[in-house]
Predicted model as a PDB file, atoms N, CA, C, CB and O in Angstrom, pLDDT in the B-factor column:
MODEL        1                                                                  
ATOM      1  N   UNK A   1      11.779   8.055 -13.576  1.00 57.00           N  
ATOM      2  CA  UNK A   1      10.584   7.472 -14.141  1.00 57.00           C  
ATOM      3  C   UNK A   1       9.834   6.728 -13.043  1.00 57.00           C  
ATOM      4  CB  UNK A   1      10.929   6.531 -15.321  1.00 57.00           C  
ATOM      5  O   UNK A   1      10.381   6.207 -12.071  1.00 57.00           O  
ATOM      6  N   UNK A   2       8.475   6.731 -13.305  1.00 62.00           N  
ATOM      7  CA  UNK A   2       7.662   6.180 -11.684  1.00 62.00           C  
ATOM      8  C   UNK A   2       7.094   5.360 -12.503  1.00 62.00           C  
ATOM      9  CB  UNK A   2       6.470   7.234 -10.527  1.00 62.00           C  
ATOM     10  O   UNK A   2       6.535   5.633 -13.565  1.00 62.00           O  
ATOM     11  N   UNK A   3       7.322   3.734 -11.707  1.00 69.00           N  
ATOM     12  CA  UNK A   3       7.243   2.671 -12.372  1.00 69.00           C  
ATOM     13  C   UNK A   3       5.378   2.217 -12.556  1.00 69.00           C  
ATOM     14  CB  UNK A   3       8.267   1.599 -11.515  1.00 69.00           C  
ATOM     15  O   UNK A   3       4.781   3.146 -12.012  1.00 69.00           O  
ATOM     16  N   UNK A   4       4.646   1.490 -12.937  1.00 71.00           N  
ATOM     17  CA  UNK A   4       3.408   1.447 -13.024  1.00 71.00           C  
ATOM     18  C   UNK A   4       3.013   0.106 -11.742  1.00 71.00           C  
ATOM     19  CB  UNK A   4       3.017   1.202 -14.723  1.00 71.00           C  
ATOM     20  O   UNK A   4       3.181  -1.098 -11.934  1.00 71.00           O  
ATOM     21  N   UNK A   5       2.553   0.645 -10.664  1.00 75.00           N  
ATOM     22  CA  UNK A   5       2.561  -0.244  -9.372  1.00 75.00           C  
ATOM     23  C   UNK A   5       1.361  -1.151  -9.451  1.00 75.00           C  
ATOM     24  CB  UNK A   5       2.490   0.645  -7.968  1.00 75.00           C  
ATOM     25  O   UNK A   5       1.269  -2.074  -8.642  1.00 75.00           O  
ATOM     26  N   UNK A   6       0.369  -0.945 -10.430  1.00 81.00           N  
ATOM     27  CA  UNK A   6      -0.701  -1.548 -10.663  1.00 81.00           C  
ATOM     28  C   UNK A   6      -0.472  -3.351  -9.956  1.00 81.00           C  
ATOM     29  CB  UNK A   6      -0.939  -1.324 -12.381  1.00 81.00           C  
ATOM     30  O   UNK A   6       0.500  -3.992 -10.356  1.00 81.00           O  
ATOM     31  N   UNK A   7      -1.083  -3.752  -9.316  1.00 87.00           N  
ATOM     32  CA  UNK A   7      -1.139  -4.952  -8.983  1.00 87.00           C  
ATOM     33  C   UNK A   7       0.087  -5.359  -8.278  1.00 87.00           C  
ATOM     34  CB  UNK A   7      -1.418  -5.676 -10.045  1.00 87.00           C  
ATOM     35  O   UNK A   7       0.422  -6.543  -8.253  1.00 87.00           O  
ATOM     36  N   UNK A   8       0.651  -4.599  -7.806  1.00 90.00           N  
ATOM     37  CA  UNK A   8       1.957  -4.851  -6.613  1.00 90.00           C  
ATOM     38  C   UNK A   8       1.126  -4.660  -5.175  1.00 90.00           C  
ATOM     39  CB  UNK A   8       3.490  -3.426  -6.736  1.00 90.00           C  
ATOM     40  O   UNK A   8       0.063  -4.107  -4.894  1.00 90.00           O  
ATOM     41  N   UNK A   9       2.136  -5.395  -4.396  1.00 91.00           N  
ATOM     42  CA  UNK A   9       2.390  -5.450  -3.012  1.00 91.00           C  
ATOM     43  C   UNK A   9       3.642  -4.330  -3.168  1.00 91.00           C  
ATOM     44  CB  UNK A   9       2.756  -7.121  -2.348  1.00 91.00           C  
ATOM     45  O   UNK A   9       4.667  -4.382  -3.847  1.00 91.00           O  
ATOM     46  N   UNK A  10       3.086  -3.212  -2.177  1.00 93.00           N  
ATOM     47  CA  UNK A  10       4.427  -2.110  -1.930  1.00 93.00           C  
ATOM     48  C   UNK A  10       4.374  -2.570  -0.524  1.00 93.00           C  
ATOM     49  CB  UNK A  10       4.249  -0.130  -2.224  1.00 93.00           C  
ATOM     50  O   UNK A  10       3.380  -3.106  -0.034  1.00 93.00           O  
ATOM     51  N   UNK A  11       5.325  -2.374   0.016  1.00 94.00           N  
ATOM     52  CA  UNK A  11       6.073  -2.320   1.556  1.00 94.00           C  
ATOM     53  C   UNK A  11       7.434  -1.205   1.565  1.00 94.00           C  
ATOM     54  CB  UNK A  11       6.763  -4.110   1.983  1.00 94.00           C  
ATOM     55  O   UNK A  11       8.472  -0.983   0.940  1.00 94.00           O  
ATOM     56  N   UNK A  12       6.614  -0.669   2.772  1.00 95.00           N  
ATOM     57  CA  UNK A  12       7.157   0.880   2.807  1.00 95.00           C  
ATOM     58  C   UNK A  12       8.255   0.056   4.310  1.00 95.00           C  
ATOM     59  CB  UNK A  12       5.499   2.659   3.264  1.00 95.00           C  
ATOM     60  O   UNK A  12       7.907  -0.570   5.312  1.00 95.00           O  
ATOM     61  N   UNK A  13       9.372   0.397   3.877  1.00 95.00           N  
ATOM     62  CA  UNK A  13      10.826   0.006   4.848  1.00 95.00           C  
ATOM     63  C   UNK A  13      11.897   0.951   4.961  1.00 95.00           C  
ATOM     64  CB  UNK A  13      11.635  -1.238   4.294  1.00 95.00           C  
ATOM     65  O   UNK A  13      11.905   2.072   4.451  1.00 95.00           O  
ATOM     66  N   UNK A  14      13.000   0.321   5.813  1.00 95.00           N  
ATOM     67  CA  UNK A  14      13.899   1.461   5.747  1.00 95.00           C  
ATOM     68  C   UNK A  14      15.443   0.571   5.398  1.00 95.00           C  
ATOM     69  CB  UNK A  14      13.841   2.466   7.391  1.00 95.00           C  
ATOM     70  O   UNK A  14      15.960  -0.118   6.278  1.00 95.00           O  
ATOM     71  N   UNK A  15      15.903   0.673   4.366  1.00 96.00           N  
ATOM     72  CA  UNK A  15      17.507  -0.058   4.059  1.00 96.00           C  
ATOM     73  C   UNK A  15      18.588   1.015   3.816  1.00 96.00           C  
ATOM     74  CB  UNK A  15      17.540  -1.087   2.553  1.00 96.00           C  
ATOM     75  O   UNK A  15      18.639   1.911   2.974  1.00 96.00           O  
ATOM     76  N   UNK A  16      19.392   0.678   4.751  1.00 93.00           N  
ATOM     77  CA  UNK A  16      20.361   1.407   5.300  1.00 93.00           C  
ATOM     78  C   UNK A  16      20.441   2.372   6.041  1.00 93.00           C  
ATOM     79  CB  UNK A  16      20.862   1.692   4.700  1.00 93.00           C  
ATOM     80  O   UNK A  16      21.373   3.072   6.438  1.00 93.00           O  
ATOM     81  N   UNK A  17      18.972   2.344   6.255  1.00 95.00           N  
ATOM     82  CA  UNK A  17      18.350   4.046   7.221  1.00 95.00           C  
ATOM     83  C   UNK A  17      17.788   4.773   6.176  1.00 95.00           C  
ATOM     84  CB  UNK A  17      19.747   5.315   8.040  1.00 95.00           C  
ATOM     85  O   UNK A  17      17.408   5.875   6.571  1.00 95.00           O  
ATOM     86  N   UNK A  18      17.647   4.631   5.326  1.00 96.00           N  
ATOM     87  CA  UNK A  18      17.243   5.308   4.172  1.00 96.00           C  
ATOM     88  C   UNK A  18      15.513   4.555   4.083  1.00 96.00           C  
ATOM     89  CB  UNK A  18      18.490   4.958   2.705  1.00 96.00           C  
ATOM     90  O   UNK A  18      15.256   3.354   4.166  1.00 96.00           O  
ATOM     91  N   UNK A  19      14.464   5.768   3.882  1.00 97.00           N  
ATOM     92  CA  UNK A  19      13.384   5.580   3.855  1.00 97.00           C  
ATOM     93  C   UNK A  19      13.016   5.131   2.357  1.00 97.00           C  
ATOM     94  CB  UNK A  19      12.814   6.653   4.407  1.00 97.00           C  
ATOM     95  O   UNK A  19      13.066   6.009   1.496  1.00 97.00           O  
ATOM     96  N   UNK A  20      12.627   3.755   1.962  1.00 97.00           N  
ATOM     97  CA  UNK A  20      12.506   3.455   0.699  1.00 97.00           C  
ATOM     98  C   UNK A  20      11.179   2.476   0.709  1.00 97.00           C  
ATOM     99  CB  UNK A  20      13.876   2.838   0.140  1.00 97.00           C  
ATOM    100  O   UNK A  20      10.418   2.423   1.675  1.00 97.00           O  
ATOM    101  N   UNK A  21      11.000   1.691  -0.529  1.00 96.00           N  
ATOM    102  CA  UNK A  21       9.367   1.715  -0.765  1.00 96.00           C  
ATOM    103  C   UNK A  21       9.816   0.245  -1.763  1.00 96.00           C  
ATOM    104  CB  UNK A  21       8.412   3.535  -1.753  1.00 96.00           C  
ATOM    105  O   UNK A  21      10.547   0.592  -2.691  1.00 96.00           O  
ATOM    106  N   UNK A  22       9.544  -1.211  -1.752  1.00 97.00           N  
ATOM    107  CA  UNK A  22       9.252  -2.229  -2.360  1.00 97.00           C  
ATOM    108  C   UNK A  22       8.371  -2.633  -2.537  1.00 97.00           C  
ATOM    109  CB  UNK A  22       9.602  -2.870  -2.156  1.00 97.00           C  
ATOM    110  O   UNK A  22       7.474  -2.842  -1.720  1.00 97.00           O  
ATOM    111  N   UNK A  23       8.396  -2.983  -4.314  1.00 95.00           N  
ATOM    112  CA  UNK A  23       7.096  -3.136  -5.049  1.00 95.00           C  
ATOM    113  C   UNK A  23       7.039  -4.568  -5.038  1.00 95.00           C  
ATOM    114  CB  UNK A  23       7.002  -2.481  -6.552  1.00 95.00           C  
ATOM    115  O   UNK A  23       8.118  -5.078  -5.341  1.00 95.00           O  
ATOM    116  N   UNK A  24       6.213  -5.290  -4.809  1.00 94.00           N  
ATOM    117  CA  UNK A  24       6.678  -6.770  -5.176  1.00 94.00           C  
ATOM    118  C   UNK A  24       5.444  -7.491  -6.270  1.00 94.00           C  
ATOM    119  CB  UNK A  24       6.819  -7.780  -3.533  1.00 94.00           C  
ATOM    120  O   UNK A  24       4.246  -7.486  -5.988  1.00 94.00           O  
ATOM    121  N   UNK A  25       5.803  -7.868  -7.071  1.00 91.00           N  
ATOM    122  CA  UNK A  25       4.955  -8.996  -7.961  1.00 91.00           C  
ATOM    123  C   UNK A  25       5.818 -10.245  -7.855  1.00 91.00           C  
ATOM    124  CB  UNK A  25       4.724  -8.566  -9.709  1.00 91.00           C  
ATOM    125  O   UNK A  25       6.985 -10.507  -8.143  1.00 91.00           O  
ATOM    126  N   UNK A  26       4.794 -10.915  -7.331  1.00 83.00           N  
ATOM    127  CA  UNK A  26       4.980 -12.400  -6.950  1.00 83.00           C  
ATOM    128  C   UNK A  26       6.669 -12.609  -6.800  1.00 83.00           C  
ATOM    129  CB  UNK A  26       4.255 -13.489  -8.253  1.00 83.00           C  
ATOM    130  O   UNK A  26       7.035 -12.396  -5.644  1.00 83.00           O  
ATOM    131  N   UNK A  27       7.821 -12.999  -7.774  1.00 85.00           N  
ATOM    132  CA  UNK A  27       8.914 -12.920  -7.201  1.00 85.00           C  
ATOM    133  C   UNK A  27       9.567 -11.954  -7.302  1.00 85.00           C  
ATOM    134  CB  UNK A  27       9.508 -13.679  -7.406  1.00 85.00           C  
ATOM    135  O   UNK A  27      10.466 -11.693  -6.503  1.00 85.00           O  
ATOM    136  N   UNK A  28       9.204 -11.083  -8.481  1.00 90.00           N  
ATOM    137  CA  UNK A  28       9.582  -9.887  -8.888  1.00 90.00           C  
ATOM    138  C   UNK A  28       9.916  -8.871  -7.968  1.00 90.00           C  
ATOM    139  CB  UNK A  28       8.735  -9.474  -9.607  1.00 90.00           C  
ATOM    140  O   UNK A  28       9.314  -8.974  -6.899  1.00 90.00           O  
ATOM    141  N   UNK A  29      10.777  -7.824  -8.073  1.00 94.00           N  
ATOM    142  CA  UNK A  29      10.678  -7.012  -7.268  1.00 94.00           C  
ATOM    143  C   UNK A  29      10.966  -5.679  -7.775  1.00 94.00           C  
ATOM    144  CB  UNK A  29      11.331  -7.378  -6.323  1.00 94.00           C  
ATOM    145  O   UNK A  29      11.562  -5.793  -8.846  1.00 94.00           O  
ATOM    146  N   UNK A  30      10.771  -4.345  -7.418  1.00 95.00           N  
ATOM    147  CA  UNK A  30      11.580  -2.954  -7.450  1.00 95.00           C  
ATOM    148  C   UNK A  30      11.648  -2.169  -6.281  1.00 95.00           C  
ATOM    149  CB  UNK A  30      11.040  -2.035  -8.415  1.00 95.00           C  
ATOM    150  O   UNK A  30      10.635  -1.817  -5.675  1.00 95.00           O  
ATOM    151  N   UNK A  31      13.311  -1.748  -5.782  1.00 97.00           N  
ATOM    152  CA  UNK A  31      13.130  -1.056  -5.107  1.00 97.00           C  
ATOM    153  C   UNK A  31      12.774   0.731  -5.857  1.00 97.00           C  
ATOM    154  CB  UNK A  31      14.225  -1.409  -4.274  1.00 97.00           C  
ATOM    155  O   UNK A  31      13.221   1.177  -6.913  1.00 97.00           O  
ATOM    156  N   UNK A  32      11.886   1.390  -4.909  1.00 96.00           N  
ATOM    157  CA  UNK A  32      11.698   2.429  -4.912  1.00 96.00           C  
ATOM    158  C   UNK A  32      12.247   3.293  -4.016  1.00 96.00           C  
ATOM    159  CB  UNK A  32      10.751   2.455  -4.972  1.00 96.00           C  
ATOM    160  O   UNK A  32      12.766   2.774  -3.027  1.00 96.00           O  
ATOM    161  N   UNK A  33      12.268   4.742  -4.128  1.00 95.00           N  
ATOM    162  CA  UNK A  33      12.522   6.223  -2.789  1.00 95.00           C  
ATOM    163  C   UNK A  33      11.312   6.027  -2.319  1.00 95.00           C  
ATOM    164  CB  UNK A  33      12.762   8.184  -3.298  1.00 95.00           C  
ATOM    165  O   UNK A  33      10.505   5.118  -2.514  1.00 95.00           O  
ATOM    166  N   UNK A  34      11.254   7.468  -1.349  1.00 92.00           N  
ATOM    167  CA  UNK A  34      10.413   7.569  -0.749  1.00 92.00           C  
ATOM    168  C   UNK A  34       9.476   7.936  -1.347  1.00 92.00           C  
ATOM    169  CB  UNK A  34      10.605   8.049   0.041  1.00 92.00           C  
ATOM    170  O   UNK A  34       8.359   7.503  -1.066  1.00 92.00           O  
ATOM    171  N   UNK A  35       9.725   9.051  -2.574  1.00 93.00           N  
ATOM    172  CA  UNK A  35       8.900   9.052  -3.505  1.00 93.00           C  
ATOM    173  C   UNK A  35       8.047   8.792  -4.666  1.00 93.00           C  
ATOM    174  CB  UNK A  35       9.035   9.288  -3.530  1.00 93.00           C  
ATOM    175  O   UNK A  35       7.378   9.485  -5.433  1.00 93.00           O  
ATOM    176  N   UNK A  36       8.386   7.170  -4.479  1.00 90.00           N  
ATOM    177  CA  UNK A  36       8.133   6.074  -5.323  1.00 90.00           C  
ATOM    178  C   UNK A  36       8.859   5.858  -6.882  1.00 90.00           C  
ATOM    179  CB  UNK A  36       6.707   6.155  -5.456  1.00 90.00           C  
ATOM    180  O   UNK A  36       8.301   5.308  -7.831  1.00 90.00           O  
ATOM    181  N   UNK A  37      10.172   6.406  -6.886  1.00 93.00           N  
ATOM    182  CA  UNK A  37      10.556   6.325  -7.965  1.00 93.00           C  
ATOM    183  C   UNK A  37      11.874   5.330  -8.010  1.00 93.00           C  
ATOM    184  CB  UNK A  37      10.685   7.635  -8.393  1.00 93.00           C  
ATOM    185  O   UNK A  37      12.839   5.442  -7.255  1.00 93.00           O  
ATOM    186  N   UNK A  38      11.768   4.625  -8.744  1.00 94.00           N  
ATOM    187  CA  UNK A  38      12.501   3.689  -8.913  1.00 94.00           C  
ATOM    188  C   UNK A  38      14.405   4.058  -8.411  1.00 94.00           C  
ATOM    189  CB  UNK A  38      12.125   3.361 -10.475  1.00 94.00           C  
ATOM    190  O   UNK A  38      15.060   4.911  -9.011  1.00 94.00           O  
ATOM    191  N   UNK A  39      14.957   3.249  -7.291  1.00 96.00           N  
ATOM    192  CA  UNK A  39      16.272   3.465  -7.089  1.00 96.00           C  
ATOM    193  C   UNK A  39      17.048   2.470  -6.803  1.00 96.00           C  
ATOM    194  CB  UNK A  39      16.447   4.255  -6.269  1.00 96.00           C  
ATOM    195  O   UNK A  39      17.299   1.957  -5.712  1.00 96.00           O  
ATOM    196  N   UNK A  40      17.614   2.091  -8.421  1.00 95.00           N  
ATOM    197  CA  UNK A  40      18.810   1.013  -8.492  1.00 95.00           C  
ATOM    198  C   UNK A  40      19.757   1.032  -7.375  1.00 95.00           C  
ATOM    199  CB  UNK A  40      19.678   1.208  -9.745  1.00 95.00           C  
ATOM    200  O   UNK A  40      20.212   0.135  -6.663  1.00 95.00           O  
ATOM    201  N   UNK A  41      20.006   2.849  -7.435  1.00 97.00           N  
ATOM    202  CA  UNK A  41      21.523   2.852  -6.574  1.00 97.00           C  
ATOM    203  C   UNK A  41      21.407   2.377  -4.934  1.00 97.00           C  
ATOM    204  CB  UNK A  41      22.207   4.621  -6.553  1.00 97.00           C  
ATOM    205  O   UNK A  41      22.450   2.218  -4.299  1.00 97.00           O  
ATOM    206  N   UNK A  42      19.918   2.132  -4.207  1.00 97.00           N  
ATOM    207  CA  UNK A  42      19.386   1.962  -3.167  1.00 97.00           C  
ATOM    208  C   UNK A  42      19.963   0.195  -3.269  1.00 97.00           C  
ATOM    209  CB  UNK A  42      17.691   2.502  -3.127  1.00 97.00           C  
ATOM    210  O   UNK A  42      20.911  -0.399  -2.756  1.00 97.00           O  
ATOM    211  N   UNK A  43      19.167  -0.098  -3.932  1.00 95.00           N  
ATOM    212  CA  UNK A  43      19.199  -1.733  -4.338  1.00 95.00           C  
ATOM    213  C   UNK A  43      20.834  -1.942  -4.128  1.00 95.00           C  
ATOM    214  CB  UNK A  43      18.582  -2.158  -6.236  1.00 95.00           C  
ATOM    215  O   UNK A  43      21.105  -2.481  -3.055  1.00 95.00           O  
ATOM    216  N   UNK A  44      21.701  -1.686  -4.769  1.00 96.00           N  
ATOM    217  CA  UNK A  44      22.914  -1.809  -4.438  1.00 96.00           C  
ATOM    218  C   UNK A  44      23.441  -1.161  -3.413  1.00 96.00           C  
ATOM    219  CB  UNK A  44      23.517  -1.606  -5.301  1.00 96.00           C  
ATOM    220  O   UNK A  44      24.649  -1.364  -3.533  1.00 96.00           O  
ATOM    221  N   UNK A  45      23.306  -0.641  -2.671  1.00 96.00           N  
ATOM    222  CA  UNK A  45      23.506   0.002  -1.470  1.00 96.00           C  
ATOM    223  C   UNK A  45      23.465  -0.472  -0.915  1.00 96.00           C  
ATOM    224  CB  UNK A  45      23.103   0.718  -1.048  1.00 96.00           C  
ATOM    225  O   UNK A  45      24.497  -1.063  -0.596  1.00 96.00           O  
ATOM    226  N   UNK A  46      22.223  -0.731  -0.195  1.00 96.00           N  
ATOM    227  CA  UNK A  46      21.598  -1.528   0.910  1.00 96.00           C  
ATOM    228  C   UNK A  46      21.895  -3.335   0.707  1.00 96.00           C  
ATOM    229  CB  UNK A  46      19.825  -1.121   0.851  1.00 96.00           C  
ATOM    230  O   UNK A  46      21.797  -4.070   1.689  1.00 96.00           O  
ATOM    231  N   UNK A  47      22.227  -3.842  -0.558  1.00 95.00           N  
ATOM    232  CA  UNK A  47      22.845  -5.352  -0.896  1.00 95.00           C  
ATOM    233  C   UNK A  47      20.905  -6.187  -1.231  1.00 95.00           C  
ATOM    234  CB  UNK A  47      24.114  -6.262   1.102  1.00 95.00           C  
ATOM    235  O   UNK A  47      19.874  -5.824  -0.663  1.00 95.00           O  
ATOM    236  N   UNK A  48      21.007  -7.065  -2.066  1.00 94.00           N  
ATOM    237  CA  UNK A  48      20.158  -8.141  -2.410  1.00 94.00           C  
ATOM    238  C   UNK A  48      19.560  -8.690  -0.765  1.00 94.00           C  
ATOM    239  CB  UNK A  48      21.140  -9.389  -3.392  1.00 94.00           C  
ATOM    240  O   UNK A  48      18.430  -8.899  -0.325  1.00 94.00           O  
ATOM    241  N   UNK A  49      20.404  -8.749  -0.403  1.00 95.00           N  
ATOM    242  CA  UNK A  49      19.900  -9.490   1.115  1.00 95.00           C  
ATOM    243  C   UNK A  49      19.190  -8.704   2.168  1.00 95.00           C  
ATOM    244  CB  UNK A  49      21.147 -10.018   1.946  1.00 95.00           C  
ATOM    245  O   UNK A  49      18.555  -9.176   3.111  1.00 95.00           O  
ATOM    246  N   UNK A  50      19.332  -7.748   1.954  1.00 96.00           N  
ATOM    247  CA  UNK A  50      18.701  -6.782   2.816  1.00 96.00           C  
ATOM    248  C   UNK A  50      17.133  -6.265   2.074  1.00 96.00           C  
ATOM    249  CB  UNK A  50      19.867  -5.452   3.016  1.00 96.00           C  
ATOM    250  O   UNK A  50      16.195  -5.620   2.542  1.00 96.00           O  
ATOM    251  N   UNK A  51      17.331  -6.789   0.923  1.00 96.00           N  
ATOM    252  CA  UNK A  51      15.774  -6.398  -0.131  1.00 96.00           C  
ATOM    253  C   UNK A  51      15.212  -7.631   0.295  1.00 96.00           C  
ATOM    254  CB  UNK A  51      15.852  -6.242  -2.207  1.00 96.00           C  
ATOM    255  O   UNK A  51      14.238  -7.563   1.044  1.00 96.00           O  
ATOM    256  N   UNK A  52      15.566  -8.542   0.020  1.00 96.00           N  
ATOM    257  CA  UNK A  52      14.776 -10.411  -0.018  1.00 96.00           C  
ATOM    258  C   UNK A  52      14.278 -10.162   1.642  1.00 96.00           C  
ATOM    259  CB  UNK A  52      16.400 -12.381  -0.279  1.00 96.00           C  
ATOM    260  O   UNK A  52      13.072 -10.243   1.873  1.00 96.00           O  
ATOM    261  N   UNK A  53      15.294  -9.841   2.854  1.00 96.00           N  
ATOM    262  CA  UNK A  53      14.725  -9.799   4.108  1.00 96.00           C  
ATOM    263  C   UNK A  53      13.554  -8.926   4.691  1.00 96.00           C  
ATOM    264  CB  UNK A  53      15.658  -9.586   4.765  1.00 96.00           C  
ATOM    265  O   UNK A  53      12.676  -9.060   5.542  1.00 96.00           O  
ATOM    266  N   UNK A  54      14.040  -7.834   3.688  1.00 95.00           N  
ATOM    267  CA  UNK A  54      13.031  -6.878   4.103  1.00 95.00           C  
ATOM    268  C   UNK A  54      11.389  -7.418   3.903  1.00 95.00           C  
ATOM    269  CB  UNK A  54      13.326  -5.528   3.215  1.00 95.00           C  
ATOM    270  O   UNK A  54      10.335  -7.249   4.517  1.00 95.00           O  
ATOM    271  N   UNK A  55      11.858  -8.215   2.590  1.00 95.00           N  
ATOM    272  CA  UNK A  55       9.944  -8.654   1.593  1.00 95.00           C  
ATOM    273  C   UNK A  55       9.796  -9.972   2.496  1.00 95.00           C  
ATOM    274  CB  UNK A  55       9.934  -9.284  -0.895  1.00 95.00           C  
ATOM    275  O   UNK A  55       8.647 -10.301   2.793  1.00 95.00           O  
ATOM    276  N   UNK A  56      10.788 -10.695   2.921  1.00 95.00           N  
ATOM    277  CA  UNK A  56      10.301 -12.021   3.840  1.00 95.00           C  
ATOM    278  C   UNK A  56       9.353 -11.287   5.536  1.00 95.00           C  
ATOM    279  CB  UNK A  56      12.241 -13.144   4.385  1.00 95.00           C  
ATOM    280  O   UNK A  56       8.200 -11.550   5.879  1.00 95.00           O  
ATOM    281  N   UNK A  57      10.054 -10.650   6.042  1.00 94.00           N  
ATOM    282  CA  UNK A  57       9.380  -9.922   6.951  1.00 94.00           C  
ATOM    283  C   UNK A  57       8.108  -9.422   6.769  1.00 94.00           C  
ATOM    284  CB  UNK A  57      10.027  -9.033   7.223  1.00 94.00           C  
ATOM    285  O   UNK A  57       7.260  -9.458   7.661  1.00 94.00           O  
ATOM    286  N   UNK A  58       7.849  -8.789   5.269  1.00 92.00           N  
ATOM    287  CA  UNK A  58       6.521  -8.393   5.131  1.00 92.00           C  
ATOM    288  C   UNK A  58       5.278  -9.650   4.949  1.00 92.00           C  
ATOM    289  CB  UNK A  58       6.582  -7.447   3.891  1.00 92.00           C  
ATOM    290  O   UNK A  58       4.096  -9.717   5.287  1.00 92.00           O  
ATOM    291  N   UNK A  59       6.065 -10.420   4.354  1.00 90.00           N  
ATOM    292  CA  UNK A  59       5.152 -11.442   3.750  1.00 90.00           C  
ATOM    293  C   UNK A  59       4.664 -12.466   5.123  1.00 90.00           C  
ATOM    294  CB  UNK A  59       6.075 -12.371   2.412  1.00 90.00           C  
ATOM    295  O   UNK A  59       3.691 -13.218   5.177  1.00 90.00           O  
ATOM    296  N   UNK A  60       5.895 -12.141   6.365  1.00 92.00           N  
ATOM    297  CA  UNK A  60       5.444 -13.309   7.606  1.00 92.00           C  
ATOM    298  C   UNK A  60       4.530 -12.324   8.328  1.00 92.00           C  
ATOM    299  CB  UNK A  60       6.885 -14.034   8.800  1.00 92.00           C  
ATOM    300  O   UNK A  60       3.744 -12.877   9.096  1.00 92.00           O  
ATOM    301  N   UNK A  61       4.445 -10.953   8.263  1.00 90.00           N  
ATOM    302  CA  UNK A  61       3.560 -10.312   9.032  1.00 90.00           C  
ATOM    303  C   UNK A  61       2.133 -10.476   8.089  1.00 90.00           C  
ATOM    304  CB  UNK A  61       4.107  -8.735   9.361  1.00 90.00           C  
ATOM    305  O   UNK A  61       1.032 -10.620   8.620  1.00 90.00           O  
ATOM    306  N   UNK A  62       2.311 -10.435   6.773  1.00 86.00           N  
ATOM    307  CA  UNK A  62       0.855 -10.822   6.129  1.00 86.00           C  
ATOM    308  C   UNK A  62       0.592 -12.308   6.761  1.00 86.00           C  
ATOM    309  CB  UNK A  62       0.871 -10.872   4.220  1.00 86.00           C  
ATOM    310  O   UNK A  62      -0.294 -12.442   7.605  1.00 86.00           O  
ATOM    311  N   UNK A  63       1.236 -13.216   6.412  1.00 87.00           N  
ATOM    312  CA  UNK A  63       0.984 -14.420   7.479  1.00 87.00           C  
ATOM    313  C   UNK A  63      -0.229 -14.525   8.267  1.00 87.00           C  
ATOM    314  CB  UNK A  63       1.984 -14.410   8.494  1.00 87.00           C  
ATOM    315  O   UNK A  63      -1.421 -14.801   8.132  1.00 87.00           O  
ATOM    316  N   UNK A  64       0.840 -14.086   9.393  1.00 84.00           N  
ATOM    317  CA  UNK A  64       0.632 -13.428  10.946  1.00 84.00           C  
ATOM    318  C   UNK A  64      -0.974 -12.899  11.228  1.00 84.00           C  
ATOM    319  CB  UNK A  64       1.755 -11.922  11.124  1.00 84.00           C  
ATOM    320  O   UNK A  64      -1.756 -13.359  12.060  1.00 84.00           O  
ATOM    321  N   UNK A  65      -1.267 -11.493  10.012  1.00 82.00           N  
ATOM    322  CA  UNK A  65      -2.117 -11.106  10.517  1.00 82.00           C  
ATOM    323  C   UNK A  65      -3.245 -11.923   9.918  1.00 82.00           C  
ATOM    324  CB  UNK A  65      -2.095  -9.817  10.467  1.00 82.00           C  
ATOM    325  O   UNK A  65      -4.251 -11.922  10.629  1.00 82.00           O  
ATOM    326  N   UNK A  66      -3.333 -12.577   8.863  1.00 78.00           N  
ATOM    327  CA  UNK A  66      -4.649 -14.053   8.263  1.00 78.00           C  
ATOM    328  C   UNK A  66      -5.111 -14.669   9.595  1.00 78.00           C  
ATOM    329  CB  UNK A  66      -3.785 -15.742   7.128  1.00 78.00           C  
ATOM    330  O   UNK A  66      -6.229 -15.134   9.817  1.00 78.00           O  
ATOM    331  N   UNK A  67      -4.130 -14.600  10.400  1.00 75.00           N  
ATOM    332  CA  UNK A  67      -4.910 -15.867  11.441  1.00 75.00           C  
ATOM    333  C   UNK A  67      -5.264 -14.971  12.919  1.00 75.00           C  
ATOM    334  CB  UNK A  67      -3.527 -17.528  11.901  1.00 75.00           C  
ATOM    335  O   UNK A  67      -5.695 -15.469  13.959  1.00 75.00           O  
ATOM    336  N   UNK A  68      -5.013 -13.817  12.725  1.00 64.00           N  
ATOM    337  CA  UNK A  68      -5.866 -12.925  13.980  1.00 64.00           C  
ATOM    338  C   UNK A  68      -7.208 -12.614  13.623  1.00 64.00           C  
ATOM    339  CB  UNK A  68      -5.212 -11.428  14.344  1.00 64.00           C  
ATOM    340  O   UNK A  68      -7.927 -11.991  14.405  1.00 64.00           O  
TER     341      UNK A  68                                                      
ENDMDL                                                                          
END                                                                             
């Protein structure tokens, strides 16, 4: 099922080497494939900590680029 991304922040990453796709609403999150479809078994794969790092990285490069 392909989740409804309307009003997300996606960030396209790679956890575990695996090419995957996070949706984020405000704290919310879903990981996605590459093909944007929702993958629990990724989320547990790759561990909680490796999702939260991945979206902190995105969010310091949004940062980052506000003040260039």
């Amino acid at each position: 099922m392909k989740p409804n991304l309307n009003r997300a922040n996606v960030i396209e990453c790679r956890l575990k080497g695996i090419p995957a796709q996070i949706a984020v609403w405000g704290d919310e999150y879903l990981v996605l494939d590459r093909k944007g479809y929702a993958a629990p078994w990724l989320e547990r794969r790759a561990g909680q900590s490796a999702v939260y790092e991945a979206i902190q990285i995105e969010r310091e490069k949004q940062e980052d680029s506000r003040y260039d």
